[in-house]
C-alpha positions as CSV (number, residue, x, y, z in Angstrom):
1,X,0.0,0.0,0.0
2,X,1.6,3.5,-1.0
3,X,1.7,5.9,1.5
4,X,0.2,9.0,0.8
5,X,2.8,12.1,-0.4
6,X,3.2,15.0,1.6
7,X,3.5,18.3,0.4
8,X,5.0,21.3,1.9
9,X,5.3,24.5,1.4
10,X,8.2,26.7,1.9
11,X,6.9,30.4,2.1
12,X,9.3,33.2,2.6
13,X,7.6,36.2,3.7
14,X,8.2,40.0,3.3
15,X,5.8,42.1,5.5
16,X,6.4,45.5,4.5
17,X,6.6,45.1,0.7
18,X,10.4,45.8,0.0
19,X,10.2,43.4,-3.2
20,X,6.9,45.7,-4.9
21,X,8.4,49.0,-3.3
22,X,12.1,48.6,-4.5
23,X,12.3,45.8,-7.4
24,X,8.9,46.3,-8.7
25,X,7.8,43.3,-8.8
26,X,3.8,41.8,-8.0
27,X,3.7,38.7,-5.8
28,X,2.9,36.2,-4.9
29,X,5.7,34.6,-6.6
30,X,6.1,31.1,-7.3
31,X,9.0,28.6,-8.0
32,X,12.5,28.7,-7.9
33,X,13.8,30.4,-10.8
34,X,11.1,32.8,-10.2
35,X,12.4,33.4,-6.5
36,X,16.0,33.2,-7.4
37,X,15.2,36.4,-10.5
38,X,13.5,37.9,-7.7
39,X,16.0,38.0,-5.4
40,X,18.7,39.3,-7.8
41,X,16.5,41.8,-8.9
42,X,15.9,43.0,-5.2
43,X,20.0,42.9,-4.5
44,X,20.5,45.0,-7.6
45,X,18.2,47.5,-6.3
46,X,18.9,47.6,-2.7
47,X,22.0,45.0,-1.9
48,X,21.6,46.2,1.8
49,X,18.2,44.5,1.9
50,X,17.9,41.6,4.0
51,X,15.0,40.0,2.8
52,X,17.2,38.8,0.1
53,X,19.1,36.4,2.9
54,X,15.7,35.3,3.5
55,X,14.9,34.4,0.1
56,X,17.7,32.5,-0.4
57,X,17.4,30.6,2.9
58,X,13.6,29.5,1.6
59,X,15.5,28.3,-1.6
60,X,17.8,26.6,0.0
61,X,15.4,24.9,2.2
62,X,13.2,23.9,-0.8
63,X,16.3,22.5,-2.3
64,X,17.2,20.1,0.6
65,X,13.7,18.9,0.8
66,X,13.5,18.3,-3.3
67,X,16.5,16.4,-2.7
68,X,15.3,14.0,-1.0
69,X,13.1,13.0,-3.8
70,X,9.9,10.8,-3.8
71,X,12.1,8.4,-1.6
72,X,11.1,11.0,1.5
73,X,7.3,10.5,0.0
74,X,7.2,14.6,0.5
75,X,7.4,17.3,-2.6
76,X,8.1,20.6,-1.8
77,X,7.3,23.9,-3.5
78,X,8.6,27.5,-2.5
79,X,7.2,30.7,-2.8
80,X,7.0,34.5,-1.7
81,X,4.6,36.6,-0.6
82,X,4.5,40.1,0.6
83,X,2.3,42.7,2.6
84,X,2.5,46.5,2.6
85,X,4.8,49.3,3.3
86,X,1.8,50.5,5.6
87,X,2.7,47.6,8.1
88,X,-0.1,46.4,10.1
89,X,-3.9,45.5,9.3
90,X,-3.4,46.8,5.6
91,X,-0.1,44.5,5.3
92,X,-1.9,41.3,7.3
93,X,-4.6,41.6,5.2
94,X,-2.8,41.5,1.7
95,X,-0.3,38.7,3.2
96,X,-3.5,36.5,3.6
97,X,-5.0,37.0,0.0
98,X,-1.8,36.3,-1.1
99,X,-1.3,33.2,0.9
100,X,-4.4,31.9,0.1
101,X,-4.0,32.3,-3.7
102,X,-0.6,30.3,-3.3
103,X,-2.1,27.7,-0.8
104,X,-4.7,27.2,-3.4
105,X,-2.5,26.3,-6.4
106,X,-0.3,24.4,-4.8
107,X,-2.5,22.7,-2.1
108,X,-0.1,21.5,0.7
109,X,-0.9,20.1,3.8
110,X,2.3,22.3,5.7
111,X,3.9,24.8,5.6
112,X,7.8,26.1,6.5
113,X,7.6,29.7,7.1
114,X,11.2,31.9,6.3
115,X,11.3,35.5,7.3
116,X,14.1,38.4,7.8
117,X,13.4,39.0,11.5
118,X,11.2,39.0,14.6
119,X,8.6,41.4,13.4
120,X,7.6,39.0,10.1
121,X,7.6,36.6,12.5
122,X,4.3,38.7,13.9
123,X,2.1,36.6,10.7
124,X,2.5,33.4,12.2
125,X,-0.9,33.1,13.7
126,X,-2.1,34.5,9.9
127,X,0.0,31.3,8.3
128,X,-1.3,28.6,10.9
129,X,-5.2,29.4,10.8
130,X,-5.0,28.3,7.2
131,X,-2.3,25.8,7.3
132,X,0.1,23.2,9.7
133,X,3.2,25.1,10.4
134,X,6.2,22.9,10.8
135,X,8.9,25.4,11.5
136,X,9.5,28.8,11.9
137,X,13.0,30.0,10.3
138,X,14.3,33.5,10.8
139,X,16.9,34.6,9.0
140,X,19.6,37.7,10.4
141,X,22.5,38.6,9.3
142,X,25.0,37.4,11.5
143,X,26.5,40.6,12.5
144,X,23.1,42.8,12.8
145,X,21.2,40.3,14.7
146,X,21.7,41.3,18.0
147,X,21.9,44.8,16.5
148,X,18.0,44.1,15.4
149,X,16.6,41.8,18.1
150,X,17.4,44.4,20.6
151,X,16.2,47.4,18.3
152,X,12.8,45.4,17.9
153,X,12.7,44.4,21.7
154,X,13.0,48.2,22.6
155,X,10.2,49.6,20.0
156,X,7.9,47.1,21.3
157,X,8.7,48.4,24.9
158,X,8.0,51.9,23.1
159,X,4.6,50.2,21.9
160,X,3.8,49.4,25.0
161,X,1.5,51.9,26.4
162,X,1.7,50.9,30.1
163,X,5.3,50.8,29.6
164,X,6.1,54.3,27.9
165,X,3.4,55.6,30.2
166,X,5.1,54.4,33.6
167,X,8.6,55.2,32.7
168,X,9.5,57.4,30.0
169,X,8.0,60.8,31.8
170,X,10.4,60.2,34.7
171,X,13.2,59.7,32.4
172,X,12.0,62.8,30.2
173,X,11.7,65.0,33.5
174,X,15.4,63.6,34.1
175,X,16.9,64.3,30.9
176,X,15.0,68.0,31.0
177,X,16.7,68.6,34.4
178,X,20.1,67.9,33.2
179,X,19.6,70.2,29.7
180,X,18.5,73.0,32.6
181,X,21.8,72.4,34.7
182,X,24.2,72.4,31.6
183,X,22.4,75.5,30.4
184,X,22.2,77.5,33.7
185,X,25.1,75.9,36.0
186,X,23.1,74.5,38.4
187,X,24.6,71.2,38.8
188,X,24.3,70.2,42.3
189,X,20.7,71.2,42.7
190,X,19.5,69.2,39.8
191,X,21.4,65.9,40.6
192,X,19.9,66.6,44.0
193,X,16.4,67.1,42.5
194,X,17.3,64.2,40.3
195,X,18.1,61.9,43.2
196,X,14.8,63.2,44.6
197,X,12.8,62.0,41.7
198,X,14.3,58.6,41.6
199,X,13.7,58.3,45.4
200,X,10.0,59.2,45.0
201,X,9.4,57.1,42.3
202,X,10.9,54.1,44.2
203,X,8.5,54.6,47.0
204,X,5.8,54.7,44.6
205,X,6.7,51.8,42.8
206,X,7.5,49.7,46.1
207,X,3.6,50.7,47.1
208,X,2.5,49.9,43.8
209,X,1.1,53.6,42.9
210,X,3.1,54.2,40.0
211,X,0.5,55.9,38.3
212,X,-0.3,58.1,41.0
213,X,1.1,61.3,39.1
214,X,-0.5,59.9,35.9
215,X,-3.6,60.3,38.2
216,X,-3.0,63.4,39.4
217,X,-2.1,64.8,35.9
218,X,-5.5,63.5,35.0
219,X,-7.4,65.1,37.6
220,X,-5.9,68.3,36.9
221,X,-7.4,68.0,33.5
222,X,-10.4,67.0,34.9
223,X,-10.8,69.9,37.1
224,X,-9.8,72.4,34.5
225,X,-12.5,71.3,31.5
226,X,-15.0,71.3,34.3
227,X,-14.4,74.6,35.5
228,X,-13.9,73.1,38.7
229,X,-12.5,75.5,41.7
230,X,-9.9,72.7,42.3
231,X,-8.1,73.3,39.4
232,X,-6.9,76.7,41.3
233,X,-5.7,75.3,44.5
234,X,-3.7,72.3,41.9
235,X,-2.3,76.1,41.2
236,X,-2.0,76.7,44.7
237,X,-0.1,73.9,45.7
238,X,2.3,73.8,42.8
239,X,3.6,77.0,43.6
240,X,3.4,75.8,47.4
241,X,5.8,73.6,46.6
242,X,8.5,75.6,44.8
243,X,8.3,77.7,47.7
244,X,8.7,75.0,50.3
245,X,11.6,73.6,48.5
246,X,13.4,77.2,48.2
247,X,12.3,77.7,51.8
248,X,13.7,73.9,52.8
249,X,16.8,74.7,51.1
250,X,17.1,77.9,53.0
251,X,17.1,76.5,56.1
252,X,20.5,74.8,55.6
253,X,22.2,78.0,56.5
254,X,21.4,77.5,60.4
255,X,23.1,74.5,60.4
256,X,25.9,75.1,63.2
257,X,29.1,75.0,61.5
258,X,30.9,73.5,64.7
259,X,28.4,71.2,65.0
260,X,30.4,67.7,64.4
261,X,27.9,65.8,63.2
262,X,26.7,68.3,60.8
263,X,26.8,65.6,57.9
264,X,24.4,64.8,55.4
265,X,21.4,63.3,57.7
266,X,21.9,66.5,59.6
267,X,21.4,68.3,56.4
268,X,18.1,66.6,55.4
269,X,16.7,67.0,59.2
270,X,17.1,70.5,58.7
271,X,15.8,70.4,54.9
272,X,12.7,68.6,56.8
273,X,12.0,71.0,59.4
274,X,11.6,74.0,57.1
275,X,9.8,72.7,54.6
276,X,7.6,70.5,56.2
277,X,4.9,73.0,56.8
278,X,4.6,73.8,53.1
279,X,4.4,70.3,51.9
280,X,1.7,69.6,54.1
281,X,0.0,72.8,52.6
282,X,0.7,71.4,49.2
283,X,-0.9,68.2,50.2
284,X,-4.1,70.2,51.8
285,X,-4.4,72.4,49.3
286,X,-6.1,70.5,46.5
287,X,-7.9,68.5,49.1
288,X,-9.9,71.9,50.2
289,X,-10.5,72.5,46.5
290,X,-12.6,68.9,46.5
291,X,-14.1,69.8,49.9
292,X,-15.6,73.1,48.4
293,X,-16.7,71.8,45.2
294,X,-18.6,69.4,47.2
295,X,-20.2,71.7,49.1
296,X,-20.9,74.4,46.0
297,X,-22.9,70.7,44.4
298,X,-24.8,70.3,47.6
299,X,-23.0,67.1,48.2
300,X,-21.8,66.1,51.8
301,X,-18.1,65.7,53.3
302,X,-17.2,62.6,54.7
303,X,-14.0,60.8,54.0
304,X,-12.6,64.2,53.7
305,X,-12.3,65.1,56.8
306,X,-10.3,62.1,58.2
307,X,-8.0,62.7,55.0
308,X,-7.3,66.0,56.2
309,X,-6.3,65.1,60.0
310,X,-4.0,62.4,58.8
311,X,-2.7,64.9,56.5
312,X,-1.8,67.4,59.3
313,X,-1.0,64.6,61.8
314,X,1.6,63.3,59.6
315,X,3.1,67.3,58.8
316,X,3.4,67.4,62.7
317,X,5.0,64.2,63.3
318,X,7.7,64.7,61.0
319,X,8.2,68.4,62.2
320,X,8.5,67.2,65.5
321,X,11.0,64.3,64.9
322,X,13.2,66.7,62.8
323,X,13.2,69.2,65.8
324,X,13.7,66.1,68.3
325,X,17.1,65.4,66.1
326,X,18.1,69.3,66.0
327,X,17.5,69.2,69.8
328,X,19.3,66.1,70.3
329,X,22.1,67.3,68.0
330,X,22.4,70.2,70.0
331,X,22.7,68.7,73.3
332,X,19.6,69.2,74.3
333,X,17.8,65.9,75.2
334,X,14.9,66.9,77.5
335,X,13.9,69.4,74.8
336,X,14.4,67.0,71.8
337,X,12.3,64.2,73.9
338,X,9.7,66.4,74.8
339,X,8.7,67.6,71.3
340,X,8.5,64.7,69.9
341,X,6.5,63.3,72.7
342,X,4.7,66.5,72.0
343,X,4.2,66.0,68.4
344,X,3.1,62.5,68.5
345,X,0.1,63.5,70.8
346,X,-0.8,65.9,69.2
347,X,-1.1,63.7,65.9
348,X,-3.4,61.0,67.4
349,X,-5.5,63.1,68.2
350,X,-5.6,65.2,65.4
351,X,-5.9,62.0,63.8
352,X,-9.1,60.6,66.1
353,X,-10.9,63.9,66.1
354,X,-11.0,63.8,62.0
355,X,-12.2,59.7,62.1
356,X,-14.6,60.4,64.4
357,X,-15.6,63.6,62.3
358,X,-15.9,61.3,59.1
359,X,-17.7,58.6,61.0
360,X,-20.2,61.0,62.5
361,X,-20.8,62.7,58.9
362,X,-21.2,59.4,57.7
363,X,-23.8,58.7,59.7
364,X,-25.8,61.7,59.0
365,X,-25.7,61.0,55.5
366,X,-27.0,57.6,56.4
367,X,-29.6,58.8,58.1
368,X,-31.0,61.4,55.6
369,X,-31.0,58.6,52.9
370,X,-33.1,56.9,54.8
371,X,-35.3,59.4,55.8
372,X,-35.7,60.1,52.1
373,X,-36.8,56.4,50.9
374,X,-39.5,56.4,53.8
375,X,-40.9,59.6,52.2
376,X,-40.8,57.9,49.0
């Protein structure tokens, strides 16, 4: 009983058209000697091309397969087809009309798929929903191919939207801060801000709230299509923050210069202590913006209110750790001691009287919902 023949197929791909664009030449195109004039007219026009590697490889694999003859009980046949120089749905769609015509002449029941490099490879799932692939060959030149797997690895990373959108603005802000310091000499305060940046982006990503200035961008937007009065005190606590920075900065002057352990944890303390204040203000400042729009739309606060203690609670701790270490530093423990002690109480129950404001608010909006469905 003869065994049945199989017949396979080696395709050789071109995705973005080089072969109509530069020889000017229609596919599909079938055969050897049709492949092989192909190719030589493609290297006469552009001998830098590499889907001309790739052609040749698919000859070279329909040649070892036509070796083996009827023996193997397989015949092969090779052919190429191409997309469009507008790569994506355009180019996928043309690759499959092309297939299809080719897959209909020839009929065979596999297929070996040739390309020039990892973004042809992209049509594989186009090749196997018609047809058994057997294997996948990609063909680099062998001095460019890590040159071109990384340039593709790095424009799909572009591609990615949650990629470019979690870390390119930090490196933009980066690279923007160090055209700044080359053009105005302020070296050491940009690699500081710098450092800063890298620091708080760190803590975001360790929290997983990487896309908390993403978010806050947003709601900036939000609030300035809206006409909302938020967008002013977003305003407010951007230029908040330049001051408390200046201000922070400032407040290295009264470091004691005899001070022995005026290092660079001293330094920070002291950055800290005067600048504390108007980061917390920052931090308030578009939070009374929500709190009045709720009020101008008749709405309630709740939640707000504890978000605002722990706000100030917080502002006050670290004020009164950073003058516990000035203290401490200047020999004075009972002072240092007692304003942190100081500070700490002061939190918690900054802290409990905004809960306890937020839970009784709550409650009273409870409590009028209901009194509204009964009156329904």
């Amino acid at each position: 009983m003869e065994s049945k023949i199989k017949k396979t197929l080696v395709i050789c791909v071109d995705r973005d058209n080089d072969m109509g664009e530069k020889a000017g030449l229609t596919t599909p195109i079938t055969g050897k000697q049709a492949l092989l004039s192909a190719a030589t007219k493609l290297a006469l026009a552009d001998p830098e091309e590499s889907d001309i590697n790739a052609i040749f490889e698919a000859i070279r694999i329909y040649d070892r397969l036509s070796s083996r003859g009827e023996d193997a009980n397989e015949i092969a046949e090779v052919a190429l087809i191409t997309g469009d120089k507008r790569v994506g749905i355009e180019s996928d769609r043309k690759i499959g009309r092309e297939f299809d015509e080719v897959l209909f002449k020839c009929r065979a029941d596999s297929a070996i798929l040739v390309s020039d490099g990892a973004e042809d490879e992209s049509i594989v799932p186009l090749i196997q929903s018609r047809v058994k692939i057997d294997s996948v060959r990609r063909v680099l030149v062998k001095q460019s191919e890590p040159l071109e797997s990384t340039f593709y690895m790095i424009k799909g990373l572009l591609n990615d939207t949650r990629f470019s959108r979690t870390f390119l603005p930090p490196i933009g802000l980066i690279l923007l801060l160090l055209a700044f310091s080359l053009l105005f000499g302020f070296t050491n305060i940009v690699i500081a801000a710098i450092i800063g940046i890298i620091g708080f982006y760190t803590i975001l990503k360790g929290f997983g709230r990487e896309d908390l200035v993403i978010e806050l961008v947003d709601s900036v937007k939000n609030s300035l299509y809206s006409g909302k009065l938020s967008f002013v005190t977003y305003i407010v606590a951007f230029v908040l923050i330049l001051a408390g920075t200046f201000h922070g900065a400032a407040g290295l002057e009264y470091i004691d210069p005899d001070v022995k352990n005026a290092h660079i944890i001293v330094s920070i303390v002291y950055f800290v202590n005067h600048s504390i204040w108007w980061y917390t203000a920052v931090a308030i400042s578009p939070l009374i913006g929500q709190m009045i729009n709720k009020l101008i739309e008749g709405g309630k606060i709740v939640k707000q209110w504890a978000i605002l203690s722990t706000i100030i609670a917080s502002g006050l701790v670290l004020w009164g750790g950073s003058m516990c270490i000035i203290w401490l530093n200047a020999g004075n423990y009972l002072l240092g001691y007692l304003t942190l002690f100081s500070s700490i109480l002061g939190a918690i129950t900054i802290s409990f009287i905004g809960v306890k404001t937020s839970q009784y608010m709550r409650g009273t909006l409870i409590r009028e919902k209901k009194v509204v469905v009964k009156c329904e």
